[in-house]
DRENNU-6886 format. One record per atom (N, C-alpha, C): x, z, y; residue in three letters. Coordinates in steps of 0.001 Angstrom, whole numbers, plus 500000, padded with zeros to 6 digits. Example, Ala and Ser with C-alpha at 12.3 -4.5 7.8 and 13.67 -1.06 7.14 Angstrom:
% residues 2
x=513190, z=507800, y=494310, aa=ALA
x=512300, z=507800, y=495500, aa=ALA
x=513200, z=507800, y=496700, aa=ALA
x=512850, z=507080, y=497750, aa=SER
x=513670, z=507140, y=498940, aa=SER
x=512900, z=507870, y=500030, aa=SER
END
This chain:
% residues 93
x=517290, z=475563, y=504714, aa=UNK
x=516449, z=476644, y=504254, aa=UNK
x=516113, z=477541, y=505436, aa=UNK
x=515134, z=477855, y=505629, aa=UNK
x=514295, z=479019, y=506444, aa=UNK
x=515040, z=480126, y=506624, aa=UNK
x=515335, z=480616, y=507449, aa=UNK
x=515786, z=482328, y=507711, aa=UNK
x=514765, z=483024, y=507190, aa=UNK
x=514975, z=484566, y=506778, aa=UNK
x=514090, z=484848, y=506182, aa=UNK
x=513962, z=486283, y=507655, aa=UNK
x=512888, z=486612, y=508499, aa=UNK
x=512785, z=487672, y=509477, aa=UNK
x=512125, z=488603, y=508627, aa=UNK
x=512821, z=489864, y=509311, aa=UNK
x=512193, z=490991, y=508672, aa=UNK
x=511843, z=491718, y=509901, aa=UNK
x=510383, z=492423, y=509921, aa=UNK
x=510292, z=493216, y=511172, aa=UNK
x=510771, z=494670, y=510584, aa=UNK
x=511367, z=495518, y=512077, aa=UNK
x=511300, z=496560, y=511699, aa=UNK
x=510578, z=497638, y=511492, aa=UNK
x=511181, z=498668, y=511020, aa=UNK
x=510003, z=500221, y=511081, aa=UNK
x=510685, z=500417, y=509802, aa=UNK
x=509586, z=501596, y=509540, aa=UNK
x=509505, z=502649, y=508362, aa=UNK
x=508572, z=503054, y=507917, aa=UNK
x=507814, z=503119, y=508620, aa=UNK
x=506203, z=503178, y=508259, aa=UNK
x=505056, z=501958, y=508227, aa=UNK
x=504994, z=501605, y=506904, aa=UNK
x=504061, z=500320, y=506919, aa=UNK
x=502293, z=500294, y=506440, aa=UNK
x=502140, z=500030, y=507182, aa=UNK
x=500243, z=500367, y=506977, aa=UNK
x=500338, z=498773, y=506070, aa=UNK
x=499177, z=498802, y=504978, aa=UNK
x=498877, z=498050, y=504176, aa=UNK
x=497347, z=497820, y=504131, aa=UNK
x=496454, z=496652, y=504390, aa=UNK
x=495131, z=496700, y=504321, aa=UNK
x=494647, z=495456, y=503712, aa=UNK
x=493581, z=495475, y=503062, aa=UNK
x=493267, z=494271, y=502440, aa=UNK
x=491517, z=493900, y=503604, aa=UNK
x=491303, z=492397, y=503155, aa=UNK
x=490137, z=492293, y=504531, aa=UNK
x=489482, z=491490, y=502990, aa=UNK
x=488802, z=490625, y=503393, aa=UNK
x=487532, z=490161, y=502325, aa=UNK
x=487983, z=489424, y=500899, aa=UNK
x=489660, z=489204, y=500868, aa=UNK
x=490045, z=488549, y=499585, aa=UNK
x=490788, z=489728, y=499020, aa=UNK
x=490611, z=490356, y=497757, aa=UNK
x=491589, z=491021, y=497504, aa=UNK
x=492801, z=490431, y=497047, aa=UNK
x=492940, z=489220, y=496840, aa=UNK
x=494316, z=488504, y=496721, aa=UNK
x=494953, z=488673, y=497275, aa=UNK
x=494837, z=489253, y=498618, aa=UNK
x=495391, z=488940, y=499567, aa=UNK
x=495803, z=490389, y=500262, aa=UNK
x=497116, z=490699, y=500625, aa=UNK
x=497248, z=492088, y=501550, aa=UNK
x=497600, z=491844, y=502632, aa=UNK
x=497355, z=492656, y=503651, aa=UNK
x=497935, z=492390, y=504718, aa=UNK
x=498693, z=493956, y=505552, aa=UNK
x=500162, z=493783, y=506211, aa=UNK
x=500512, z=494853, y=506472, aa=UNK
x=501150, z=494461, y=507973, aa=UNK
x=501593, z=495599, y=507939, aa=UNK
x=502289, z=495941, y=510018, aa=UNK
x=503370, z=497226, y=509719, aa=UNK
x=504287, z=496675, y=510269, aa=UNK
x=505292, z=498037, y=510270, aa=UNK
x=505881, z=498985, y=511928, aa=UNK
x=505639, z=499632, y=511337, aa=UNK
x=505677, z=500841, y=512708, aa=UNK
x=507037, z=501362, y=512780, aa=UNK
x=507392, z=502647, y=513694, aa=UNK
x=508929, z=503195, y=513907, aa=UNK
x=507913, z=504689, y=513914, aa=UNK
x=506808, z=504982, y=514582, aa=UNK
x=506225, z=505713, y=514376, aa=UNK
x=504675, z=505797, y=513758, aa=UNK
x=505145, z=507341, y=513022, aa=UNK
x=503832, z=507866, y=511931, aa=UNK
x=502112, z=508043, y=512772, aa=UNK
x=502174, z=508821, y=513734, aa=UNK
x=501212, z=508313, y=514742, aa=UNK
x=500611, z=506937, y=514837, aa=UNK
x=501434, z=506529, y=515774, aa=UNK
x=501007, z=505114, y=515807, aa=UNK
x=500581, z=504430, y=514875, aa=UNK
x=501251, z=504343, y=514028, aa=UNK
x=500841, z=503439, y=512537, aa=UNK
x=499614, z=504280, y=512408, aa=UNK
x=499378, z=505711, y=512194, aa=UNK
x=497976, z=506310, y=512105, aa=UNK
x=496285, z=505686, y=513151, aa=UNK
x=497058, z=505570, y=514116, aa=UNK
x=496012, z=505081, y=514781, aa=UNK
x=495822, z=503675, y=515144, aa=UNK
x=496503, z=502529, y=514267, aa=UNK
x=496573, z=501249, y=514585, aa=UNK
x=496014, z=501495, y=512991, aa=UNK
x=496072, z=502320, y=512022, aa=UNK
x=495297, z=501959, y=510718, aa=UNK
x=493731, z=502165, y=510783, aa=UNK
x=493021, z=503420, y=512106, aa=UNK
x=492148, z=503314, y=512032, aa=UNK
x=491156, z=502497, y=512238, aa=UNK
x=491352, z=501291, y=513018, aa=UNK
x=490969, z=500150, y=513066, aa=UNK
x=490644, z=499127, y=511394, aa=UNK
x=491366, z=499652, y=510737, aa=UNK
x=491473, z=499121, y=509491, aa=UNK
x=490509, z=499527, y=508436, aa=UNK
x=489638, z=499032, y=507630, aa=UNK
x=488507, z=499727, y=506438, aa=UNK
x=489323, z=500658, y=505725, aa=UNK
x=489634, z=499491, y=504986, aa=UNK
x=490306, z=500085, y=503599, aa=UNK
x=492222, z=499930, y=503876, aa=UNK
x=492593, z=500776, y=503958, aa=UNK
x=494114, z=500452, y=504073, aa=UNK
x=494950, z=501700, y=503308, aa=UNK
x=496334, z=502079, y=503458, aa=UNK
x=497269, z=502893, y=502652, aa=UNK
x=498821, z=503230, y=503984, aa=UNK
x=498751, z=503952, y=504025, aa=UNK
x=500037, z=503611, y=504460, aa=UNK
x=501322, z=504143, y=503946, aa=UNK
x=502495, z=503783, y=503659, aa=UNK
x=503784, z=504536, y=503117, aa=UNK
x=504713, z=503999, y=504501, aa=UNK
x=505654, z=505440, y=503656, aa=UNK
x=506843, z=505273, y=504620, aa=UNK
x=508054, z=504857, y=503685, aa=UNK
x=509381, z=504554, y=504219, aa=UNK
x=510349, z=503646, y=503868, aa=UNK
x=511222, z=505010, y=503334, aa=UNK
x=511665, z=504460, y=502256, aa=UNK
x=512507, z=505828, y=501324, aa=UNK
x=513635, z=505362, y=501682, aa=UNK
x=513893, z=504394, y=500969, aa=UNK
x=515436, z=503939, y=501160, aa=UNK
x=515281, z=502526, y=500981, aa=UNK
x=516362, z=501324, y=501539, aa=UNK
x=516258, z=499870, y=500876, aa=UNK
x=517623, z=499684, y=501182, aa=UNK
x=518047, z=498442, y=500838, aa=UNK
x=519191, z=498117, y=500263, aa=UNK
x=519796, z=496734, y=500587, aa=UNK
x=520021, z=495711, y=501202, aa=UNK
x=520490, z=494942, y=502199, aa=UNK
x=519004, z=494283, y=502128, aa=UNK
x=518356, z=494488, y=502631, aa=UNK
x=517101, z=494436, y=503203, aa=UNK
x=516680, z=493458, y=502226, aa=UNK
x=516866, z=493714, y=500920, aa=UNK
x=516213, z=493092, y=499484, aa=UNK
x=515388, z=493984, y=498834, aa=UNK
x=516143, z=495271, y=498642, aa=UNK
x=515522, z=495991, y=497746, aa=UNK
x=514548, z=497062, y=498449, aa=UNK
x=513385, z=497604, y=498450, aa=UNK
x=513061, z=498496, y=498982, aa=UNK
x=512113, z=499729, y=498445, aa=UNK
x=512280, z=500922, y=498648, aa=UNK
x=511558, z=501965, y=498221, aa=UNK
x=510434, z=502728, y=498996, aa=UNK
x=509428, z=502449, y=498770, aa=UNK
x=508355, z=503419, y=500106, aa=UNK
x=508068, z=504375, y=499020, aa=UNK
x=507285, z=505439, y=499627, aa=UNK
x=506398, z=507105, y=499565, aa=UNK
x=505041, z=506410, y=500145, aa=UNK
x=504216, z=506764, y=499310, aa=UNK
x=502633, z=506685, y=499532, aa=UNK
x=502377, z=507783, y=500658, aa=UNK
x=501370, z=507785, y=501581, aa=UNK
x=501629, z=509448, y=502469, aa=UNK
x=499760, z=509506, y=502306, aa=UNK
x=499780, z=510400, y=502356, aa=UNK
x=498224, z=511085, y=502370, aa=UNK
x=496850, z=510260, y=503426, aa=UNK
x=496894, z=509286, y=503536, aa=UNK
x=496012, z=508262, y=504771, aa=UNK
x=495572, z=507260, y=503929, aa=UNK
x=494017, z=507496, y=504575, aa=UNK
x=493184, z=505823, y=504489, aa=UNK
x=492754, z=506590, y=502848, aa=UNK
x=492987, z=504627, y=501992, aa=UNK
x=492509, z=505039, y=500724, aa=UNK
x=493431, z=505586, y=499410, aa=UNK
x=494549, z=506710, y=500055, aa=UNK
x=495597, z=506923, y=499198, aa=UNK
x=495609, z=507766, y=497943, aa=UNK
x=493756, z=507952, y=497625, aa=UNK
x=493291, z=508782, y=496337, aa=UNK
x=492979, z=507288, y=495591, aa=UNK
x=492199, z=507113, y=496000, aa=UNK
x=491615, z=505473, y=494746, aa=UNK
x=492995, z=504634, y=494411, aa=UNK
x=493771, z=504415, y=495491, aa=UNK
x=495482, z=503800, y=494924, aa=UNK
x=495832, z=504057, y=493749, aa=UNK
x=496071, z=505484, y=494117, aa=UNK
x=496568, z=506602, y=492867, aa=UNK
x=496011, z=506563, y=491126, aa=UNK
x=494192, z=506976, y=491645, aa=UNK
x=493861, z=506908, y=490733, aa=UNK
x=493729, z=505572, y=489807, aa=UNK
x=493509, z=504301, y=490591, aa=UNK
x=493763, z=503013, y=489643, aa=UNK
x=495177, z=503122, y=489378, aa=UNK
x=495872, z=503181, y=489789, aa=UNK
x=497460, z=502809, y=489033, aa=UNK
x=497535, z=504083, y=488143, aa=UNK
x=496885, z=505369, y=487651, aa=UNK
x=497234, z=506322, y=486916, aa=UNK
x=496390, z=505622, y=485674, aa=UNK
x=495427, z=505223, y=485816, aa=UNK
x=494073, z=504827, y=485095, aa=UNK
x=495241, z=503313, y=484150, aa=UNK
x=495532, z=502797, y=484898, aa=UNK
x=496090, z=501453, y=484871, aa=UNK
x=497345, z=501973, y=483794, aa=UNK
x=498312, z=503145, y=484284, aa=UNK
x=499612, z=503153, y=483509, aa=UNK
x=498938, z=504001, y=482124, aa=UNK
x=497954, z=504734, y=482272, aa=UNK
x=497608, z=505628, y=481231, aa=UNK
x=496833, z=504383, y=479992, aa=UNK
x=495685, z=503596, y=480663, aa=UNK
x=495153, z=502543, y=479601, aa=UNK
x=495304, z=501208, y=479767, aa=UNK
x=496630, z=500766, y=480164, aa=UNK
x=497014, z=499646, y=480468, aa=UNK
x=495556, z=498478, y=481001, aa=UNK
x=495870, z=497146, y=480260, aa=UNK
x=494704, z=496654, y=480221, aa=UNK
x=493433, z=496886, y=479543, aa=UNK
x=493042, z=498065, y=478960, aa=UNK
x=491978, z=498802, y=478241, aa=UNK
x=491514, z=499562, y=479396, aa=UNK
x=491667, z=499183, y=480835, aa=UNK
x=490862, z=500081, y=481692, aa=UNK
x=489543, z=499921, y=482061, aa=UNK
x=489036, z=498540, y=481849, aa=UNK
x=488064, z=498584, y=481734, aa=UNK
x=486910, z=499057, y=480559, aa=UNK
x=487820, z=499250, y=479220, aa=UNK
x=486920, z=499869, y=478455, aa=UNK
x=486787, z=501035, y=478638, aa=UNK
x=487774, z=501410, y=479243, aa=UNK
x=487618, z=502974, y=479923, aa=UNK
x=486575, z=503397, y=480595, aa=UNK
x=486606, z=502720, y=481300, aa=UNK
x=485838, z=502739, y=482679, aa=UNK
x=483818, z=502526, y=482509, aa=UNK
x=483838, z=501590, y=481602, aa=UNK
x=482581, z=501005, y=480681, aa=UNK
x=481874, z=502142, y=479884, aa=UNK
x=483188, z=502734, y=479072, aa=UNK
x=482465, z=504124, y=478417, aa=UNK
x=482365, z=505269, y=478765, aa=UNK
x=482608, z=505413, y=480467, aa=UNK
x=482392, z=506765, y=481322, aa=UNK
x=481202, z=506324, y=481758, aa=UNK
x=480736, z=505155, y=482265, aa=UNK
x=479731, z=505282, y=482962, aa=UNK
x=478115, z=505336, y=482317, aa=UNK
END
């Protein structure tokens, strides 16, 4: 079986490119840096590392960068009308 590598950091920028299936991320040691290696990036998010747990479990913080209002608002939209978000969404517009 494969080793499983984990890079380090605490701060992980998250960006998606032309599939949304698909994410792609980079982890930093610094908030800077990760700031200015995201601007290169369209659409991206970045959080920092709360706490994790033998490097299985892990907890990030969303931080204020990139697209960290539209995140928000689909997953509020999402927990408030589950899969009825699109009827939601259909009868606002």
């Amino acid at each position: 079986m494969a080793k499983i590598v984990y890079e380090r950091g605490t701060i992980k920028v998250v960006w998606i490119k032309d599939d949304p299936s698909r994410i792609y991320s980079k982890m930093f040691d610094d908030l800077e840096e990760a700031k200015r290696f995201a601007k290169s990036k369209q659409d991206y998010i970045i959080f920092a590392l709360v706490k994790q747990k033998q490097m299985r479990d892990f907890e990030w913080e969303l931080l204020p960068f990139g697209k960290h209002r539209l995140y928000k608002l689909a997953l509020r939209l999402y927990q408030k009308y589950g899969n009825n978000v699109m009827k939601f969404l259909k009868f606002r517009s």
